[in-house]
C-alpha positions in Angstrom: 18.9 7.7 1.9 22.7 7.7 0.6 23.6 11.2 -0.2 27.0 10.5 -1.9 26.9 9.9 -5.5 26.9 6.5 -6.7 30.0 4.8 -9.0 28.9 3.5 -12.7 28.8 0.1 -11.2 26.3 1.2 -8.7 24.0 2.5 -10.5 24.1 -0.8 -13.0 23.1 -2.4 -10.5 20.2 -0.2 -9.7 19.5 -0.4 -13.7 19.7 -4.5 -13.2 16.9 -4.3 -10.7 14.8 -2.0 -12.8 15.3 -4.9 -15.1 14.0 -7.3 -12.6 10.9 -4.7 -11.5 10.0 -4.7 -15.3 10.1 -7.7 -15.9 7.5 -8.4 -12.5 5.5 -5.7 -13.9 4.9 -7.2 -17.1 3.5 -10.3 -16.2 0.2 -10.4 -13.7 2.1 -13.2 -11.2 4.5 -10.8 -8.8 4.9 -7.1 -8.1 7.2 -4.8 -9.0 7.4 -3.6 -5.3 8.0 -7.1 -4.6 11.1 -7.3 -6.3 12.2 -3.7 -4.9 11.4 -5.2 -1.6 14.0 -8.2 -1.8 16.7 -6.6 -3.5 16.7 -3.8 -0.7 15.9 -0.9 -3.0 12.3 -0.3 -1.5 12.8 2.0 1.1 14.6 4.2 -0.9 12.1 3.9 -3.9 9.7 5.1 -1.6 11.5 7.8 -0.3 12.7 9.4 -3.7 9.1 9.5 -4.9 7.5 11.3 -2.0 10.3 14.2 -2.5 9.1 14.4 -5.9 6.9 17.5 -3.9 6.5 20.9 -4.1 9.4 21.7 -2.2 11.5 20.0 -4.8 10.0 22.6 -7.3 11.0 25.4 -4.8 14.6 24.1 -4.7 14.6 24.1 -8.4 13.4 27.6 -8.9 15.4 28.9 -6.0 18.5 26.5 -6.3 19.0 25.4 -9.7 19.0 22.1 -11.3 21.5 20.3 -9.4 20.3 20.9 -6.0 16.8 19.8 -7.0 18.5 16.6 -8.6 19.6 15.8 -5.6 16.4 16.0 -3.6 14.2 13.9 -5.9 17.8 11.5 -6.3 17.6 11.8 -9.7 20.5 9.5 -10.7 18.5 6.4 -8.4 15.5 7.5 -10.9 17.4 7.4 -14.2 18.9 4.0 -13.3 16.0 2.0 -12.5 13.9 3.6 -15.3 16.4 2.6 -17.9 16.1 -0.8 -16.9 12.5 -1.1 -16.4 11.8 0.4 -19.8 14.0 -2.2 -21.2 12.5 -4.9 -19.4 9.3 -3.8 -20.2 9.1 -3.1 -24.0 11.3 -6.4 -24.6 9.4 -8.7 -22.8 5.5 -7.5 -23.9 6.1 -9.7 -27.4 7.1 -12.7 -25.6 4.5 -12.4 -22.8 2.2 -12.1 -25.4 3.1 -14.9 -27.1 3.4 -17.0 -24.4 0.0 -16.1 -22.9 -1.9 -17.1 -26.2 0.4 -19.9 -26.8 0.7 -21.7 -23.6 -1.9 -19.7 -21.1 -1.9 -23.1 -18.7 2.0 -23.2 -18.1 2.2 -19.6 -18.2 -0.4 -19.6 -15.5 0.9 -22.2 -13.5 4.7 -20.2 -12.9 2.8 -17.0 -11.6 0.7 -19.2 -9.5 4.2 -20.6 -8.1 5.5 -16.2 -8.4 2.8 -15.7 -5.9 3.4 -18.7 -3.3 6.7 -17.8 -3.3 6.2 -13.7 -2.5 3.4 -14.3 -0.3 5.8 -16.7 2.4 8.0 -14.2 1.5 5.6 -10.9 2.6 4.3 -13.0 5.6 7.6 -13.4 6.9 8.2 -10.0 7.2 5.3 -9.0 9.7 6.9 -9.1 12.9 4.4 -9.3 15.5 0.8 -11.2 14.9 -1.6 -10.0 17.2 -6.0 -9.7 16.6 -5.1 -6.6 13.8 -2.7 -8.1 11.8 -4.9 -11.3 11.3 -8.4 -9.7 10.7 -6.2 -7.6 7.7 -4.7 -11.4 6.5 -8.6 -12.3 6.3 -10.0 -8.8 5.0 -7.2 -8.8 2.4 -8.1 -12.3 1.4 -11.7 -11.6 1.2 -11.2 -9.1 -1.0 -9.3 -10.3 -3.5 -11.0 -13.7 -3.7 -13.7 -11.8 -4.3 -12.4 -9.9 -6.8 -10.8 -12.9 -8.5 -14.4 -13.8 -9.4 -15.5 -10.3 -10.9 -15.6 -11.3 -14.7 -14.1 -8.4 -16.5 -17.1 -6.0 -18.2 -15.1 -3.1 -19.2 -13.4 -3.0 -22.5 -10.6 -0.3 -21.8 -10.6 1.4 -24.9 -11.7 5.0 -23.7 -8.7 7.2 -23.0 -10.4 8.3 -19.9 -10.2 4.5 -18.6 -6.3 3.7 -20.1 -5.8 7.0 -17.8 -7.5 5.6 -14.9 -6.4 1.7 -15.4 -2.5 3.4 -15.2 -2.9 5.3 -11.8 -4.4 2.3 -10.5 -2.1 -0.2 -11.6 1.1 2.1 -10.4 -0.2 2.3 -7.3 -0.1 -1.5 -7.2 3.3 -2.0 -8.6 5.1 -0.2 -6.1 3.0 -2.4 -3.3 5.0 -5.1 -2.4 2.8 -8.3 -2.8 0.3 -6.9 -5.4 1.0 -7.4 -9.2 0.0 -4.4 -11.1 -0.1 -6.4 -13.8 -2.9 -8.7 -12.4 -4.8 -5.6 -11.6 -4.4 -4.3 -15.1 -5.9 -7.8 -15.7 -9.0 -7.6 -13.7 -10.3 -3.6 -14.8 -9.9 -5.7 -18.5 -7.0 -3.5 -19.7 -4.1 -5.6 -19.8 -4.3 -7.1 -23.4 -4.9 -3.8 -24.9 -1.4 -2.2 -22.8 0.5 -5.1 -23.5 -0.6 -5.2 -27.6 0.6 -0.9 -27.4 3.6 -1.9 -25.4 4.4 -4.4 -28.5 3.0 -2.4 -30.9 4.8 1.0 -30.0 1.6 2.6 -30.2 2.3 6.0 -28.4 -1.2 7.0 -28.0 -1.7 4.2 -25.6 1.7 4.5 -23.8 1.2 8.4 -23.4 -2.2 7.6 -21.5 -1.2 5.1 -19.3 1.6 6.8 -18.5 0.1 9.9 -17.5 -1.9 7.6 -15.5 1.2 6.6 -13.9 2.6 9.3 -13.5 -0.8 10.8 -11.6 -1.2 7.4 -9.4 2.0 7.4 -8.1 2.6 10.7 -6.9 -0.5 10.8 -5.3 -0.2 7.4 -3.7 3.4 7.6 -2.9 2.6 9.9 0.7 0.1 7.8 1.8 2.0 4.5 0.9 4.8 6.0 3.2 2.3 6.9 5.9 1.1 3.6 6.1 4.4 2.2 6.4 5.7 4.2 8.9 2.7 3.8 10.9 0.8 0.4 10.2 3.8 -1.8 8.9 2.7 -5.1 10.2 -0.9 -4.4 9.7 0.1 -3.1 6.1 1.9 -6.2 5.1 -0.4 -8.8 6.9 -3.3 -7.0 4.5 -0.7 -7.3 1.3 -0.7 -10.9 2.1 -3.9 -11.7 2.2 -4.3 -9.9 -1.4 -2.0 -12.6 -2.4 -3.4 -15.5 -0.7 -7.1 -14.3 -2.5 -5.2 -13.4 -6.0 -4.3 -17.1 -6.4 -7.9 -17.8 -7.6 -7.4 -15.5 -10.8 -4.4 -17.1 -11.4 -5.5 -20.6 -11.5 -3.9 -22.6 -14.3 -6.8 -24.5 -15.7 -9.8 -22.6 -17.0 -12.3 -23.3 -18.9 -14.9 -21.4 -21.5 -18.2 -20.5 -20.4 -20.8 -19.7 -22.4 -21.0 -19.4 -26.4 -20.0 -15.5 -26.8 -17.1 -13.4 -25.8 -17.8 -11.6 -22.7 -15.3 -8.5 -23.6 -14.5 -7.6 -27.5 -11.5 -5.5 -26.7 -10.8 -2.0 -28.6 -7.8 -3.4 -30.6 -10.1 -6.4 -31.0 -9.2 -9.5 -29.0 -12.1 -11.4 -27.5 -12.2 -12.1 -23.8 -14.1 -15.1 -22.8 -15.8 -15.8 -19.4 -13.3 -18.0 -17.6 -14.7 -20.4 -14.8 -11.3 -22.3 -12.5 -11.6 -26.3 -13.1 -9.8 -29.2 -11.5 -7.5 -30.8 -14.1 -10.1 -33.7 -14.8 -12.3 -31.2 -15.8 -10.1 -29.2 -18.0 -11.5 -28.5 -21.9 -7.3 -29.3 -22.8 -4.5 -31.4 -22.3 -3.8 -30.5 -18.3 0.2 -31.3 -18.1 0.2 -31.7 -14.7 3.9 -32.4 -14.7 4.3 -29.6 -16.8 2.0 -27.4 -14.5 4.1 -28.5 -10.9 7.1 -28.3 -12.1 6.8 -24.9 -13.6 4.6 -23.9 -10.2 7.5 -25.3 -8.3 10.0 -22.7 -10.7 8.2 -20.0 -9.8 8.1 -20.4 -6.1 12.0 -21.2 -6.1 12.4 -17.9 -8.2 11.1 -15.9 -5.7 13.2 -17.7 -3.0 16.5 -17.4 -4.6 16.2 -13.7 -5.3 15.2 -13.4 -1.6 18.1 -15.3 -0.5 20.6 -13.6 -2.6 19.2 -10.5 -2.4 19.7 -7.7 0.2 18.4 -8.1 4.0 18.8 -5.0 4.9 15.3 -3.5 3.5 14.0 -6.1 5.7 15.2 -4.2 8.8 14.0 -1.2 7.4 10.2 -1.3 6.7 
């Protein structure tokens, strides 16, 4: 981890990533962790929030502010915050008004967001051996599976925003698994993104405690695993990705003649059953739907490309 401080410029650019993690965060296609992963901010992500510990309270009772700064790299912290709470509460009015507006073309970019991040996970395991592909097929298996769960929990309880936040942050800082999506499947995302765009601080406050709870606990283990299981690790986090593409099929239809979900801030969730264009209750745009598909997976590719190699070397 770099232990000199950091010029303004630097830490923009930290703050232009955080804009980038939002922004993945946001919309239930690609990871946050995903984007730290590419843009070579990962390792150090990681490594900040497992000093968030109690020896960093021990340097700050016995040390003083600064020292304790240092520790938990609190100017890395302030940096990518700012920009993912900017990302974050600007984009939850246009993601909601996309998703209602144009759910199939919507869906069809983070189908291409997950192509695109899943070549670019799988291309980071190093050595394929019996392991590594029984965690591609476990991980696939699971989220397939999970992809078909219709959601049955309305999210409303302030026990559940609390629980649907440590989850989800525990997702966002996996490369390869959309927190977002997740949010999507325990039936909570409509009613974070409507508080996001609402400023409703009741909401925020919960899931952020949720956060905050998820991610510190999480943060050790995630490093563990890392240090210890990489290529199993990552062969696993693509097969969530490979499995995750049946939730975010773009054509879905309606089934059945009542909402499955009536959410707490009152939107209506529908059982949603995957069809082949032909069969789509809609206008398909295919051309549309590849083309967009096509953006998403060149998205991914160009911010790999242009992005930092070296957290490659490093995880």
């Amino acid at each position: 981890m770099e232990k000199k401080p950091r010029s303004f410029t630097q830490l923009a650019g930290i703050s232009l990533r955080g804009l980038a993690m939002g922004a993945a965060d946001v919309i239930p296609g690609v990871s946050g962790g995903t984007i730290a992963f590419i843009t070579g901010i990962y390792e150090e992500l990681i490594g900040s929030i497992s000093n968030i510990n109690l020896e960093a309270l021990k340097k700050l009772k016995n040390e003083g502010v600064i020292s304790f700064w240092k520790h938990v790299n609190g100017n890395f912290f302030v940096a990518l915050l700012i920009g993912i709470a900017i990302s974050i509460l600007s984009l939850a009015r246009v993601v909601t008004y996309l998703l209602d507006e144009f759910p199939v073309l919507l869906w069809a970019f983070f189908f291409g967001l997950i192509l695109g991040s899943t070549q670019l996970i799988l291309k980071t395991v190093k050595k394929w051996d019996v392991k590594t592909v029984i965690g591609l097929i476990i991980g696939t298996a699971i989220a397939a599976y999970i992809s078909t769960i219709h959601v049955v929990a309305s999210g409303g309880d302030s026990w559940y925003i609390i629980l649907s936040g440590a989850i989800a942050i525990c997702a966002m800082i996996l490369p390869g698994i959309s927190g977002a999506f997740i949010l999507v499947l325990l039936g909570s995302y409509a009613m974070v993104i409507e508080g996001l765009k609402n400023m409703d601080f009741v909401i925020i406050g919960l899931f952020c405690l949720g956060c905050l709870i998820g991610i510190l606990s999480f943060s050790r283990l995630l490093k563990y695993l890392f240090d210890n299981y990489k290529n199993l690790v990552l062969a696993t986090l693509s097969g969530f990705l490979i499995g995750s593409l049946l939730k975010i099929w773009p054509w879905k239809n309606a089934i059945g003649e009542a909402p499955l979900v009536i959410h707490s801030n009152g939107k209506e969730d529908w059982m949603m059953v995957n069809v082949l264009p032909d069969n789509f209750n809609g206008e398909p745009q295919l051309l549309y739907v590849v083309l967009l598909a096509i953006g998403g997976y060149l998205l991914v590719y160009l911010m790999d490309k242009f992005g930092s190699k070296s957290e490659n070397e490093k995880i």
